[in-house]
N, C-alpha and C positions, 0 to 999 in steps of 0.2 A: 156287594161292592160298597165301599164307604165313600160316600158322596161328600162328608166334610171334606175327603183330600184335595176335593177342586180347588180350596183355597190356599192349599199349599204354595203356591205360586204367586202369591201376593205377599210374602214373606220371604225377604231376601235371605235372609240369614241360614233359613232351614236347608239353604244349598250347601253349605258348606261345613254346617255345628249339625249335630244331636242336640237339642232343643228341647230342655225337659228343665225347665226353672220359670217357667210362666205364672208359680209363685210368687216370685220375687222382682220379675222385669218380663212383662210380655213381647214377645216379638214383635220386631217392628214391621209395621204395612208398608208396602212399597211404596203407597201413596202419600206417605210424610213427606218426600221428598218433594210433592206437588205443593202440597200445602204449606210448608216453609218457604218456596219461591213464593209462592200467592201473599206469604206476611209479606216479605222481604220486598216486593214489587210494589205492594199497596203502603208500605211504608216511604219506599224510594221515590213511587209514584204521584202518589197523594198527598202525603204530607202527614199534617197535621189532619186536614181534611178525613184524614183516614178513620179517625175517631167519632165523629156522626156518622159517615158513610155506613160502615160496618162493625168497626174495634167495639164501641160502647155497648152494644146490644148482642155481641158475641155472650158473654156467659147466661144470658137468657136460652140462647139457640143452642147452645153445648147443652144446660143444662137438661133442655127441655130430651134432647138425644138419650142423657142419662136415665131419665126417669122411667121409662118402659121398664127398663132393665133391672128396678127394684123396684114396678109395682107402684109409682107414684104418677101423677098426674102434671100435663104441662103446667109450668110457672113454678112448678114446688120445687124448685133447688134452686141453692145458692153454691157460687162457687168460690174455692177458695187454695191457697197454695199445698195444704198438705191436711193430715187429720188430726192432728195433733192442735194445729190451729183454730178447726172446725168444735174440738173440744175447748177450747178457749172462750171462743165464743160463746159456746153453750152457758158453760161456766158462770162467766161474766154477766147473764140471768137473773143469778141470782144470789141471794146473803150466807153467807155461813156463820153468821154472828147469834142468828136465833137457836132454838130446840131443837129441828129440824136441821143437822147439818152435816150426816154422818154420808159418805159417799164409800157404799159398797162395791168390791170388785174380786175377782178371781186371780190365784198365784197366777196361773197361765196366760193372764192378760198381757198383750202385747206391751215390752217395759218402756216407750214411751210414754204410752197412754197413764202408765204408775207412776213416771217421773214427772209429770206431767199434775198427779191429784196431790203427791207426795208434796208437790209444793205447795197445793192449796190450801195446807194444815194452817202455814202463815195468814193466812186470812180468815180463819175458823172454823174450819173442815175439817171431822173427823174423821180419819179413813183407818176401814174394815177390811181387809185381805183373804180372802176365805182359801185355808189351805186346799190341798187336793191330792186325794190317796193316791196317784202316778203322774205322769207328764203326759198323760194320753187323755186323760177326761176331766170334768169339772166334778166337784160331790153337789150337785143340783139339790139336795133338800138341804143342807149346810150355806149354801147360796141363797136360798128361802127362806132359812130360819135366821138371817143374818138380816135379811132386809122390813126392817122394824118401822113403827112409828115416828123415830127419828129420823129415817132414811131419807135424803134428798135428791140423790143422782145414784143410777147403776148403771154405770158404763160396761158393757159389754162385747165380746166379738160374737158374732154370729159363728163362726168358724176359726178355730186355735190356731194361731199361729206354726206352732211347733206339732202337731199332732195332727192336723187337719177335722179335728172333731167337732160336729155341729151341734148346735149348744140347742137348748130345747127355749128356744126364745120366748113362745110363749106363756110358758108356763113363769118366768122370769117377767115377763109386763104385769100378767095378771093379777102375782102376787104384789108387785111393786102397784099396781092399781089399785087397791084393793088398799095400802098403807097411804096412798096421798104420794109415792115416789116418781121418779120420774127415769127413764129409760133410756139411754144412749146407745142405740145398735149399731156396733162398729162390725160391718158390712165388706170392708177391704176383701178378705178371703173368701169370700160369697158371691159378692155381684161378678157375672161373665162363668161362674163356675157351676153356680147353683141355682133355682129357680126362687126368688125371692118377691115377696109382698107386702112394702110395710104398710099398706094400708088396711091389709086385711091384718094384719100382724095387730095393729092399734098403738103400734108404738110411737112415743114421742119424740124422736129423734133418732135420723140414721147417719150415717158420716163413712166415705169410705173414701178409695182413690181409683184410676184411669190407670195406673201404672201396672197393677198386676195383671190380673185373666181378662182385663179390656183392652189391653193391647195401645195404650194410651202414652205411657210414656211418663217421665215426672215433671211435677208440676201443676198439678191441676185434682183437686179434692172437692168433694160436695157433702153439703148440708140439705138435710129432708128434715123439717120441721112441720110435726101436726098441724092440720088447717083449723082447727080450735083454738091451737097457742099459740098462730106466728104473727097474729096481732097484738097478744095479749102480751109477750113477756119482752121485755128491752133492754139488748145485749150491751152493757156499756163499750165492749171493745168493738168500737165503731165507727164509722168514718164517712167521708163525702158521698162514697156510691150510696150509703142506706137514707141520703137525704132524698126528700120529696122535690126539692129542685136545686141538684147537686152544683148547676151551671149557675144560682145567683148568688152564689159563695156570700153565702147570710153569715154573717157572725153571731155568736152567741151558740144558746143549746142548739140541738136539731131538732128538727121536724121529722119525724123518723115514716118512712115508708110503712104502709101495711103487708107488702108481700114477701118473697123471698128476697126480696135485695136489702129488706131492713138489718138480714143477717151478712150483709156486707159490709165492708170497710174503705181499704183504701182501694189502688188503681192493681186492677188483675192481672195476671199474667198472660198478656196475650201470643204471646210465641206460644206457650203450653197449650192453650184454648186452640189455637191453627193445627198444631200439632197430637193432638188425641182426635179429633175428628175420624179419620179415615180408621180405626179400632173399632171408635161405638159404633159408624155405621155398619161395620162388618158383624161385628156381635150382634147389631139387633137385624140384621138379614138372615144369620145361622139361626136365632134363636135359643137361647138358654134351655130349654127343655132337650134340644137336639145336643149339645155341649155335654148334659147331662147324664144322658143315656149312654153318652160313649165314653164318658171319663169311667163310670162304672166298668164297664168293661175293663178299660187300660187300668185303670185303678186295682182291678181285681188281679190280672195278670202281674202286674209286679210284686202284689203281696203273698201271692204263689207264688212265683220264682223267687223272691227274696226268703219267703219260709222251708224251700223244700231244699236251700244251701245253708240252713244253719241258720240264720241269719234272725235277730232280732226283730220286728214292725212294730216301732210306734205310732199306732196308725189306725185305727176301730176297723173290727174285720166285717162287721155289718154294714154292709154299700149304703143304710139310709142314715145311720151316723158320720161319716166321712164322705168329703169336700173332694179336692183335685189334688191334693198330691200325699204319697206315701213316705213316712220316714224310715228309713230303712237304720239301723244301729249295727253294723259289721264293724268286724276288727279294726282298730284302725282307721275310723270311720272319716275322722276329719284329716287324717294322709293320701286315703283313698281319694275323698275327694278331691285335693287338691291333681291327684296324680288323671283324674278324669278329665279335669279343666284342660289339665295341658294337653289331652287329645282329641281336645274341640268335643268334650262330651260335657256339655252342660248342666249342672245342679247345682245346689250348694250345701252346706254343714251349719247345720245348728246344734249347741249344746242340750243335751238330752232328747234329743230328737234323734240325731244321727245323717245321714246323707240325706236330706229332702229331692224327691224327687216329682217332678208334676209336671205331668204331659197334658198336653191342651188339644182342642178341635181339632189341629193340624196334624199332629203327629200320627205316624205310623206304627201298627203290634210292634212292628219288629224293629222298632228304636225302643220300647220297654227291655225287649231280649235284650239288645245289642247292649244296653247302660249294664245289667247286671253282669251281663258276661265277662265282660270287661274289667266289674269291680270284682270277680270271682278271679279272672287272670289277673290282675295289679297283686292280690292278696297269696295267690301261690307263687308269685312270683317273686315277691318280694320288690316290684319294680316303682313304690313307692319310696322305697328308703332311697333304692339306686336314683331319684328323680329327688330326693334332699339331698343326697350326697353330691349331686353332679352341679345343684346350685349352689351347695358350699362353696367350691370349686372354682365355679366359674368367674 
């Protein structure tokens, strides 16, 4: 018996969808709906008041939630709107005007994260692209032989985007250790899926979001900053929360905090912070190694079923390289998918990937069968076109 099912039921949505896109937006916990009266109340309620009472010292308490979950220690996160932002911050650290200014990364890098260094070049960043022989894996000694003396940042995902392939992080610190660089483990498609450590890891920086496999919702991103550096380096993009006494509104420079809140800025998003709660506490009740061990499994079954119909997987067929979801590349791929959606069978299409599909803790074998079967009927059927044709029409 599969004992994650109990939680089925704490997820509204799995009444009525196929729920296999917990990639891209986790299922919502019933209990959001609590916790959005509880802002709305303590807003309506309290006031302004609200802000001592509890609002100000929420992203300490979130973050502290987050931390088990990759391996860090209470106080060590900061929070923030999204990862994109979290890499900003990072950023903003430090010079790119010296030697040292080259920031390495991978084709497969999630392309915010690229549009994101691509404009750092305007400030003196030289950026390194390290091609990659498929859309399925990184070339890790071309990633190593890239990261030099001059290397200042290597933003990285733990886990590909498009492919779901886990990237051999360490061996990527070490060698950046080892040049004087420094390490940015974007963590998004990892934490809630995969059992993660960065303290054991030794990296300098992780950054992910609550949105995907923690069931969190958007809105709310964190920063893990080495306990070595997060005195030592001073993020210019920064604001009242990373003041040491945010409330005597001093004019002039700051006084910058020593802890995780030095890597804060302005006023958080507190609806997001109420609203990811009731996810991390369930993630960290399930446990990630339990998540784990059964994604393997469902994992395994769709890239059997999707192989033994023809069907392309861009996807690593070794359970310890691949994360939570399979891409599957069938005919048609981004028709089919649309033709899924409209039958409450949830995934989604990415280019060179193909139909992404990721089932979570929740789900059942037989929502794996029921997705491909379905994309097997769409594709002899032709009931794709017949589903563009009919909104031509309409």
């Amino acid at each position: 018996m599969d004992e994650l099912l109990r939680w089925r039921g704490e997820f509204p949505i799995l009444d009525r969808t196929t729920y296999m896109i917990s990639n891209s937006l986790g299922a919502m916990p019933r209990r959001v709906y609590d916790e959005m009266r509880a802002y709305a109340d303590s807003w309506a309620e309290r006031g302004v008041r609200a802000w001592e009472e509890s609002w100000w010292e929420m992203a300490t308490r979130v973050g502290d939630k987050i931390a088990p979950l990759i391996g860090a220690r209470a106080g060590e996160i900061s929070l923030h709107q999204n990862v994109t932002l979290t890499q900003a911050v990072i950023s903003s650290c430090f010079d790119f005007h010296g030697p040292r200014n080259k920031v390495v990364m991978v084709e497969l890098e999630f392309p915010s994260i690229q549009y994101f260094y691509h404009e750092q070049r305007r400030h003196g960043a030289r950026v390194e692209v390290v091609p990659t022989p498929d859309h399925i894996r990184i070339d890790l000694d071309k990633l190593l032989a890239a990261i030099d003396e001059t290397t200042l940042l290597v933003p990285i995902s733990q886990v590909l985007f498009r492919s779901s392939f886990i990237v051999d992080a360490r061996a990527i610190i070490e060698r950046a250790h080892r040049v004087g660089a420094y390490v940015i483990l974007d963590a998004f498609q990892a934490t809630g899926a995969i059992p993660l450590d960065v303290r054991s890891l030794g990296v300098d920086f992780a950054v992910g979001g609550v949105l995907k496999w923690l069931c969190g919702g958007p809105g709310v991103a964190y920063l893990y900053v080495r306990e070595d550096l997060r005195g030592k380096l001073r993020p210019s993009l920064t604001g009242w929360m990373a003041h040491e006494r945010p409330f005597a509104f001093e004019t002039g420079a700051i006084d910058a905090r020593e802890d995780s809140f030095r890597y804060m800025n302005g006023t958080p998003h507190i609806p997001a912070l109420f609203a990811c709660q009731p996810g991390l506490d369930i993630l960290n009740e399930v446990g990630i190694q339990a998540v784990r061990e059964k994604s393997r499994g469902l994992t395994a079954r769709l890239m059997d079923g999707a192989r033994s119909r023809g069907w392309r997987v861009n996807t690593p067929e070794n359970a310890a390289e691949r994360a939570g979801t399979v891409s599957v590349e069938c005919p048609h791929a981004y028709e089919v998918c649309r033709e899924l959606l409209a039958r409450d069978i949830l995934v989604d299409y990415r280019p060179k990937a193909g139909v992404r599909i990721s089932p979570h803790f929740y789900n059942r074998e037989e929502e794996c069968d029921v997705t491909l079967a379905q994309m097997e009927e769409i594709l002899k059927t032709g009931a794709w076109g017949k589903h563009a044709a009919a909104v031509r029409h309409a």
